[in-house]
N, C-alpha and C positions, 0 to 999 in steps of 0.2 A: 675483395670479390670472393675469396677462398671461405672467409670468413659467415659472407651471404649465404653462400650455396651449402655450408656445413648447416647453416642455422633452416634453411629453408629444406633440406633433407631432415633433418631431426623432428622435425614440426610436423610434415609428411606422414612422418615414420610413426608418429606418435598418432598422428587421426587414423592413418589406417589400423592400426592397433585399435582404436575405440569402435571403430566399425569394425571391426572381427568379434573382440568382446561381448557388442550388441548381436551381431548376428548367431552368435554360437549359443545367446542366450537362452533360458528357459522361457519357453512356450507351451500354450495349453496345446493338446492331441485333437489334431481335425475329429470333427465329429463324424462317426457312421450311420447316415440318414436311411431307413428304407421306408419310401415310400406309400409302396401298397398295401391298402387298406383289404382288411380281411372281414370276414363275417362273425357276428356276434349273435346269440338266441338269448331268448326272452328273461330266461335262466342266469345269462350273463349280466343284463340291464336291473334284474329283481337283486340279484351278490352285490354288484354297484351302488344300488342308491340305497341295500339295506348296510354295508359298510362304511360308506359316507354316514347315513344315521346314529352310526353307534358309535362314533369315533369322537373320540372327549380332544384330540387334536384342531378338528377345523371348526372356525370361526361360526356363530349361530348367523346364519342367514348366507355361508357359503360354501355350503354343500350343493354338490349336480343333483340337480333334480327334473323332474319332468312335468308337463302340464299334459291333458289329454280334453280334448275337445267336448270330445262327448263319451263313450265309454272306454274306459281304461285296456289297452290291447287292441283297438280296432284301429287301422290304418287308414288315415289320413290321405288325399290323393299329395298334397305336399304335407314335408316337415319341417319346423325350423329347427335347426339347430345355429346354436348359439356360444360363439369362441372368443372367449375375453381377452384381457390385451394381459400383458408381464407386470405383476404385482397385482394384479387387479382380482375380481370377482364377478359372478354371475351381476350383483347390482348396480356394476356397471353401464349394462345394457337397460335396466331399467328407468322409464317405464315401457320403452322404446319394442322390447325383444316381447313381450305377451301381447301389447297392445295388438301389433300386427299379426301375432298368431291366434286373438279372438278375431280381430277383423273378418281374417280372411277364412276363419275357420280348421285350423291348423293345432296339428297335435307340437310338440317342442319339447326337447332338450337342452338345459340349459350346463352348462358343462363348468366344471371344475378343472381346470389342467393341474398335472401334476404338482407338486410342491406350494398350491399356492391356497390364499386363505386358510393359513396355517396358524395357531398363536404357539409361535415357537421363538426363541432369541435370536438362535441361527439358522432365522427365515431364506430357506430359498437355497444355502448351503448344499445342499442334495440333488438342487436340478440342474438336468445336463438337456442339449440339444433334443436327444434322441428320446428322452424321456416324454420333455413337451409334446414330441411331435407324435409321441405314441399315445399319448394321454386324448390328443385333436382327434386322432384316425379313432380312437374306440365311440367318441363322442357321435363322430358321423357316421359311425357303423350302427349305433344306437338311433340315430335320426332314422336309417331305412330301415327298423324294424318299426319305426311309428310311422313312415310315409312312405307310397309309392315311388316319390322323390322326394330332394331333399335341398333343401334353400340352406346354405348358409350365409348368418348375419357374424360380422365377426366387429374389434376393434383393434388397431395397433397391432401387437404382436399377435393377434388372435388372427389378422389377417394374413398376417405371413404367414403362418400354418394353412390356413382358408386359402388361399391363389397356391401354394406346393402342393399339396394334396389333391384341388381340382386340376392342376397339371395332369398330374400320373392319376387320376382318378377320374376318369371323364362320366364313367358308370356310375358314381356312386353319391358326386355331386350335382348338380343341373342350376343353379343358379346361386350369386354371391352377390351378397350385401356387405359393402368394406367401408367402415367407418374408418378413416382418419389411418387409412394404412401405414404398418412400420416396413416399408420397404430397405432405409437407409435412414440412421438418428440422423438430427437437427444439429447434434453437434460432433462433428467430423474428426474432434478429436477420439471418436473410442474406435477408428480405425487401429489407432495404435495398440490397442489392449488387445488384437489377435494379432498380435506380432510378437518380439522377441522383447524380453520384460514383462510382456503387458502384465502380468496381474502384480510386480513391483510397482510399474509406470502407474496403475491406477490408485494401487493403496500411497503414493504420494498424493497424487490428485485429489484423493478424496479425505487423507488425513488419517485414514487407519482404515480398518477392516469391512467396515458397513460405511452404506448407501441411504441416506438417513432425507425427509423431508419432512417440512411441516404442513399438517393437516386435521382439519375439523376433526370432533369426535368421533360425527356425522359419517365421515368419510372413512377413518381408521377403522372401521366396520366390516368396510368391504374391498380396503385396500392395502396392501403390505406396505408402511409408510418406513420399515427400519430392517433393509438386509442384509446379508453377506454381497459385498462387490467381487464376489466372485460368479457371482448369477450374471452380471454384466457382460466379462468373458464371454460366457455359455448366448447371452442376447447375438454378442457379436459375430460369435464364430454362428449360429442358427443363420442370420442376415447375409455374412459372406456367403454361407450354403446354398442359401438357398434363393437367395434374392436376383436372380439374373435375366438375361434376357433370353435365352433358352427353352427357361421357366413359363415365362410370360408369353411364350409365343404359340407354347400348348395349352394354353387357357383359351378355351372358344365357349364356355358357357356365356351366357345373360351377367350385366355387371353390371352393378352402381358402382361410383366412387362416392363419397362426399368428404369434405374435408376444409379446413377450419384458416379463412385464408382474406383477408381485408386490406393490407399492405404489407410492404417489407417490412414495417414496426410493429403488424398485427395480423400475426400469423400463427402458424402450430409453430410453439418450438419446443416439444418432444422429438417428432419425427419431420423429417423431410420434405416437404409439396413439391419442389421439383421435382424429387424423386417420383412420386406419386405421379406426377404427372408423364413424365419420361414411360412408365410401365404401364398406364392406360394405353396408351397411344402404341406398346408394342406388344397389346395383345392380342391375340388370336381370334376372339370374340369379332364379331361381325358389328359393325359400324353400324348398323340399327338395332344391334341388339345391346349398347352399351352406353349407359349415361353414366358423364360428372358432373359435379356440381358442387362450387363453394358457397358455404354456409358464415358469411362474413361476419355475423354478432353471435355467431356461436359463443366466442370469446376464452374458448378452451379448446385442448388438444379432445378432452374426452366428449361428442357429439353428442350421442345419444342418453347420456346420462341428468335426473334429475338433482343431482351432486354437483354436478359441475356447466351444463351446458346452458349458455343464458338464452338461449333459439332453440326449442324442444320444437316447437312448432314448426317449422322451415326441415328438420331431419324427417320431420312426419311425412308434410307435403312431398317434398322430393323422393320418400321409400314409399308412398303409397300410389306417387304416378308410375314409379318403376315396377311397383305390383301391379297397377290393375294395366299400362301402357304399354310395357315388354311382357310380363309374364303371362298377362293375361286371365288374372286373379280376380273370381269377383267375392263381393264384396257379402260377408255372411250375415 
């Protein structure tokens, strides 16, 4: 018995020691998110897209740029602005993000967020939280210098900045189109990578330093297919930030969701539908002002994209009844 209780004290003695070890370990620094969006002049939008032009760094075809309806600087009664998802690019949203700004007659920015469409090795290395979210807020600042208001279409992580932003920003947003939102990943293990280890815990998982997939040429064009996983981290810790229900319940503008969902075999599995669906349902938007809608032969996480979505057609219908049904939008 003596013999038991030495051995089952030792054993004890020993896991709590590997749970202190873990706990005490290295972890990334909560990020410092602020919010609100401030104002930008015409001056700051012409520095932008003539910097993005000169820049032998970003990929030809994803640089922020703008469309103007009809004359260049005239305002628009809406704008779209347009917020890609992590790794991604403006062509993401295409054809999807201009089609509905000639439709409807609409000036558009198409945004670049920080670090990304880069042709760099150590892609993505440099973004943090606070950077992305700084990079969203300039984009939509730039939307209301081209519209009265301001529609944002976003995808993935492009939506997680698009629902934080129209939280704390009720002024400056007024309506949100959320493709395939990243509210919480699909695979629940990168909980762990904002915790204690996590950027050890993940370069095991991933086998060393970059985040690597395979992808058409096609595709490697407009999307970051090979980065540093420590951008992963920085997804993480942005999702724990900012993804809650707090969040969701100052969101009262106009909403679509749609999102990519046929059975438990044939679903998004980038990001979450439950999730997705959990944060419709706790938002603050007014139950006639808010449609969802799965797009079951989408057959990808990315919707609105001519790269990847096999139902272009079905994102159209459902973001053009949300335009002319909710918003009110006719048709130019």
């Amino acid at each position: 018995m003596q013999t038991l209780k030495r051995s089952l004290f030792f054993l004890l003695s020993f896991l709590a020691t590997l749970l202190i070890v873990y706990l005490v370990g290295p972890r990334a620094d909560r990020p410092s998110l602020l919010p609100d969006i401030h104002s930008r002049s015409m001056a700051d939008l012409s520095a932008r897209l003539a910097e993005e032009k000169k820049s032998t760094l970003i990929k030809p075809g994803n640089e922020a740029s703008v469309f103007w309806i009809d004359t260049p600087g005239i305002k628009t009664e809406y704008a779209l602005v347009y917020l890609h998802g992590f790794s991604a690019s403006r062509g993401e949203g295409d054809p999807i993000h201009l089609e509905f700004a000639r439709r409807y007659g609409l000036n558009a920015y198409l945004a670049r967020l920080d670090q990304h469409g880069l042709d760099e090795e150590e892609a993505l290395l440099s973004l943090t939280p606070e950077s992305l979210l700084e990079s969203a807020k300039e984009a939509i600042a730039f939307g209301k210098l081209m519209g009265e208001k301001v529609i944002v279409m976003s995808c993935s992580t492009g939506s997680t900045l698009a629902i934080y932003l129209a939280a704390a920003n009720p002024d400056w947003i007024d309506a949100l189109i959320c493709y395939s939102p990243n509210i919480d990943t699909y695979n629940q293990a990168t909980h762990l990578v904002d915790g204690p280890w996590g950027q050890q815990i993940l370069r095991l998982a991933e086998g060393g330093r970059y985040h690597t997939w395979e992808a058409s040429e096609e595709v490697q064009k407009y999307w970051t297919t090979s980065y540093r996983n420590e951008a992963i981290v920085d997804l993480r810790q942005l999702l724990d930030e900012t993804m809650q229900p707090d969040v969701f319940r100052k969101v009262k503008q106009p909403f679509l969701l749609l999102y990519y969902y046929k059975s438990e075999m044939e679903q998004d599995q980038t990001v979450s539908v439950p999730a997705m669906l959990e944060m419709f349902d706790e938002l603050g938007t007014d139950a006639d002002h808010k449609m969802k809608m799965a797009v079951p032969n989408a057959g990808h996480h990315v919707l609105a994209s001519k790269y990847h979505s096999q139902d272009l057609e079905s994102v159209r219908k459902y973001t053009f009844r949300f335009a002319e049904e909710i918003l009110q939008l006719k048709v130019n």
